[in-house]
Each structure stands twice: as C-alpha cells, then as structure tokens.
C-alpha positions in Angstrom: -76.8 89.1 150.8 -77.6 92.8 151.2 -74.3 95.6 151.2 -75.0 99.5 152.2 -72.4 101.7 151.5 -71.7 105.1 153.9 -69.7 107.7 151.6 -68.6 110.8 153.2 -68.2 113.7 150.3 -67.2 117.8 150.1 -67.5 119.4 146.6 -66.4 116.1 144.9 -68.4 116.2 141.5 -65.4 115.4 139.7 -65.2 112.0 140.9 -68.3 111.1 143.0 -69.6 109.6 139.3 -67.2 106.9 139.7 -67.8 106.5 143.3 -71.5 105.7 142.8 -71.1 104.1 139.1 -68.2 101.1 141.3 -70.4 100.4 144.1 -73.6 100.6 142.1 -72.8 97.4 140.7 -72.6 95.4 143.9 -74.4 97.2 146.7 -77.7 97.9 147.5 -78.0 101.3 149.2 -75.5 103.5 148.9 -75.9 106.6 151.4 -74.3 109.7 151.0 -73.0 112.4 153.8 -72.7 115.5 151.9 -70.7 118.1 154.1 -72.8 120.8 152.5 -71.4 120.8 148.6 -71.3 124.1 146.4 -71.0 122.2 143.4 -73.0 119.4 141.8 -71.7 116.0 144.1 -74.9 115.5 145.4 -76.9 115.6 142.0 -73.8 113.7 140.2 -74.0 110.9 142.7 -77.8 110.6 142.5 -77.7 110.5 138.5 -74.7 107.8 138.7 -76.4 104.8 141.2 -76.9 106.6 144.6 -80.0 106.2 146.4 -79.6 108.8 149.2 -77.9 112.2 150.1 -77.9 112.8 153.9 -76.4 116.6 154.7 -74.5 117.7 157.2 -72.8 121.1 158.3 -69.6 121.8 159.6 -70.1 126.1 159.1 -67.6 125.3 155.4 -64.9 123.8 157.6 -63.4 120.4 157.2 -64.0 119.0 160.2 -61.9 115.5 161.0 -63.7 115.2 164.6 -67.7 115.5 162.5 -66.1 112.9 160.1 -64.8 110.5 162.5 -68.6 110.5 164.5 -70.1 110.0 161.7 -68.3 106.8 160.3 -68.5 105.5 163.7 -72.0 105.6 164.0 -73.6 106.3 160.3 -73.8 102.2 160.1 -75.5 100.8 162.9 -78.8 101.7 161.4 -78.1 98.4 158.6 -78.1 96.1 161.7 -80.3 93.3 161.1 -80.9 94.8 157.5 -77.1 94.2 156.2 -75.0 92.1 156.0 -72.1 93.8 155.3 -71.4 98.1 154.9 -69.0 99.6 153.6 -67.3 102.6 155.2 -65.4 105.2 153.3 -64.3 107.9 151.5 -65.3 108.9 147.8 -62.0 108.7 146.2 -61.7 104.7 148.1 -62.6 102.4 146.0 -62.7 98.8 146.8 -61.5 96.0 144.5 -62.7 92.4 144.6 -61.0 89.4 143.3 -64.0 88.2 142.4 -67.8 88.6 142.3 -67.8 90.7 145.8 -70.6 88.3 146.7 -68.9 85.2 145.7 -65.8 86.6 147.5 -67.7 87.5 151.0 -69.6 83.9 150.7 -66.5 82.8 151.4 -65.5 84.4 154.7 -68.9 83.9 156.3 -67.2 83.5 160.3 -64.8 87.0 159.4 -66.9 90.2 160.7 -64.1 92.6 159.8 -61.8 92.7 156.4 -58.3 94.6 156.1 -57.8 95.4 152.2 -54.5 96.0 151.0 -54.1 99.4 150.0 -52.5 101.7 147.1 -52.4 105.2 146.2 -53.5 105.1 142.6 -51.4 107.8 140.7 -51.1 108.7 137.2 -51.7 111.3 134.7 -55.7 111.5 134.7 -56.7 114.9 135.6 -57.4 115.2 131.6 -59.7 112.6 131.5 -61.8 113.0 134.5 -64.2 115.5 133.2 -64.6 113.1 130.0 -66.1 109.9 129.4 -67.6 109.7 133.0 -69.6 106.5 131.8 -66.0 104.5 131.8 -64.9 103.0 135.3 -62.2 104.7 136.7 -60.7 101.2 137.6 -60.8 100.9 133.8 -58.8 104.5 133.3 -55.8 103.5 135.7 -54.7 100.4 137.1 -51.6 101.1 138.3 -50.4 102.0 142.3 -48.1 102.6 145.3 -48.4 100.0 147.9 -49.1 102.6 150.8 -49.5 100.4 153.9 -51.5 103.5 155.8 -54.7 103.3 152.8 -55.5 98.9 154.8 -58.2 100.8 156.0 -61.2 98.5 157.6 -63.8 99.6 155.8 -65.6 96.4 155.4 -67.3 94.8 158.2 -70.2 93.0 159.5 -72.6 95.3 161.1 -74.4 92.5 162.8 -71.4 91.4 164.5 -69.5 94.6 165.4 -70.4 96.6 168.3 -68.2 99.7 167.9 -65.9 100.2 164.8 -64.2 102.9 166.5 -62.2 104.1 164.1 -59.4 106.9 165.0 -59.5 110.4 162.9 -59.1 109.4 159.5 -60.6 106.0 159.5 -57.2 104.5 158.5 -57.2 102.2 161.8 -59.9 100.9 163.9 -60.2 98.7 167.0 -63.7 97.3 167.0 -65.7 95.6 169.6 -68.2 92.7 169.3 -67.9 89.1 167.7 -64.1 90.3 166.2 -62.6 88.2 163.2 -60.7 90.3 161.5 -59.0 89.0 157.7 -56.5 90.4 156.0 -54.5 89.5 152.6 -57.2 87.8 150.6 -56.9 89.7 147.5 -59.5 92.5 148.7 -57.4 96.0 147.6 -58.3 99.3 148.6 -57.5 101.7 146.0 -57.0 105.4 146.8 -58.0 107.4 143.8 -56.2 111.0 144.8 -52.9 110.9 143.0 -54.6 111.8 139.8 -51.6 114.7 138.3 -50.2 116.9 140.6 -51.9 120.3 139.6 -55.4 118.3 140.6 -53.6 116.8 143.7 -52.3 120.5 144.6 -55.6 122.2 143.6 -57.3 119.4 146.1 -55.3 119.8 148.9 -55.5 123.7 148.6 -59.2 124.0 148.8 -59.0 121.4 152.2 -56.4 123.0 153.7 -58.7 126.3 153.5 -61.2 124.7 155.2 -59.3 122.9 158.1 -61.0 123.6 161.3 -59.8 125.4 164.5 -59.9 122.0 166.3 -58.0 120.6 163.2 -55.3 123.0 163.2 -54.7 122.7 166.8 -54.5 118.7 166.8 -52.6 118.6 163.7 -55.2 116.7 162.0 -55.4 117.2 158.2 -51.6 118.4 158.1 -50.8 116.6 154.8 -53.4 119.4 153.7 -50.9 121.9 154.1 -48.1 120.2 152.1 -45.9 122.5 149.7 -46.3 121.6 145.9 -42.8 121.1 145.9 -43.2 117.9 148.5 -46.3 116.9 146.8 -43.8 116.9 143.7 -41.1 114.8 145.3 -44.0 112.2 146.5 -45.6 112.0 143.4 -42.5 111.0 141.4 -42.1 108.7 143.9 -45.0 106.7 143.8 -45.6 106.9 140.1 -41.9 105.9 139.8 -42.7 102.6 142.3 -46.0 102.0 141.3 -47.4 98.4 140.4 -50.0 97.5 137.9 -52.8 96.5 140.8 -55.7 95.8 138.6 -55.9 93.3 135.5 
C-alpha cells in the first residue's frame, strides 16, 4: 500500500518539522508546495522526512484561489501509483486509531474519508523552537471539537475523478467511484491554537499578505481578526477542550 502526501506551506519552519517527522512514519512521498518561503520551511521539511519541495509564486500574496487549484489538481499525478494521498495543510495532522495501514486495509470499497476534527490549543509556543525531535502529538493532546476542521483530505486517487474542493479545502464534492466514511476514529487535528501571541503573530503576517481577489471575496477574513476576538475564542476552546489523543 503506497500513501503521497501534498502539503501546501508559507514561511512555516516553526512547525513544518513536525509536519514531515508525523507523516514520515507512514507515507511514502511526501511533496511539498512551497509558496515561495523567506525562512528555512523548505530546508526544515527536507532534513525532517520530506522527499520533495515543489515552488510556487503568488508575487508574496496569500492567495486562496492558487491554493484551492493546486489541492484540486496536485494529486492526480499518484493515480495508478497510490493508493491513497493525503491532502492538506502543514499545521493538519492526521491521527489514526491504529497502524494507518492496518486502519485503511480495512475500508478497502471507501474512496473518500471524513476525519473528525479539533483545533488543538494549548500553551506551546515555548516549546516549539525546542526539542523538535519529539512529536507534536506527543507535546499536546488535548482539543476543541470544531466541526468545520472534517476536512476530506484522504481519498483514493484511483477512484476519484475531481476532489473539488471549495476555498479552503474544508468541504469537497468529489466525482468518480464515491464512498465516502466518516466517524471511524480517523481525527484531524488542527495544530494553530498553539498561545495566543503565536496565534496573533500568525494571523498578522497572513492577513498582510491577503490578495486583492482575497479581500474582495472575503476569503481569508478570520486573518483579520482583532486579538481581543482571538482572546475570547481561545479561552473558549481551551476552556472546552477534550483530551483527543491517548
């Protein structure tokens, strides 16, 4: 059983490490779409399991409508090569109940998998810069159910047609030999809620970059938040959060 990964990255060497160190362990290529990084993500996520850095250029915007393309299409190359890619973003990472092999040897007629999803928030911004050898499912387990992170990012490229994902990737409605499975222990942890000066910093340096076409579509808004609002939805989450992982 063969599983590519497609990771879509801007000036994310903090955390790329632990992108590339969790999927290292199961898949087999894991490709990265680097929208032209100032720092070290490319040369992080090399040293850390990956086995490709693809770039792309956006002229230093963030570009929702580039993204989108490119998750739609970045995968069809696997076909008859995979047998199942993974679609996402690098702080997305997901979490089997089992041996991820073991677990998709068990769904052989699904072609498309809903995980359930959770903002993972906590106090970490201390320890990201430290230790970068250590998991980051292994640093903090505990999350907000957030029904908007069941993103399909795990499907069978031999049996899709079109993913066709809307902006965002958080909902798709693909074409081809459809079965789609959902609540079979599969989670999709969102890695972003991390403190809220790194959460504020993050959000400043995207909203910066939002394109014109952005802007006008309201893509990317939660960019724009105030840090009092990120304030009020951090409490929130870490105050309803649920130990996720054992």
């Amino acid at each position: 059983m063969s599983i590519w990964l497609y990771v879509l990255a801007w000036n994310e060497q903090p955390i790329i490490n632990y992108t590339a160190l969790h999927y290292s362990k199961f898949c087999d290529r894991l490709i990265l779409y680097d929208n032209m990084s100032t720092d070290k993500t490319a040369e992080t996520f090399m040293k850390y399991g990956g086995t490709e850095v693809r770039k792309f250029d956006t002229r230093n915007t963030f570009s929702d409508i580039k993204n989108r393309s490119i998750k739609n299409n970045c995968w069809k190359e696997a076909r008859g090569k995979a047998d199942w890619v993974i679609v996402i973003d690098t702080d997305e990472f997901l979490y089997f109940p089992k041996d991820p092999r073991e677990f998709l040897g068990e769904y052989g007629d699904v072609s498309v998998f809903i995980p359930t999803g959770y903002e993972m928030v906590g106090e970490l911004e201390d320890q990201i810069m430290i230790n970068r050898d250590t998991p980051i499912t292994e640093k903090l387990k505990y999350g907000y159910r957030f029904q908007l992170m069941d993103k399909p990012a795990l499907f069978n490229p031999n049996k899709i047609n079109e993913i066709n994902y809307i902006y965002g990737a958080h909902r798709a409605t693909p074409s081809g030999e459809v079965k789609v499975a959902a609540n079979t222990g599969l989670k999709l942890l969102h890695f972003k809620w991390l403190g809220l000066d790194y959460l504020c910093n993050r959000y400043k340096l995207c909203a910066d970059r939002l394109s014109k076409q952005n802007k006008t579509m309201g893509l990317g808004r939660h960019y724009r938040y105030s840090r009092e609002t990120l304030s009020e939805c951090f409490d929130k989450y870490k105050a309803g959060a649920e130990k996720v992982i054992d």
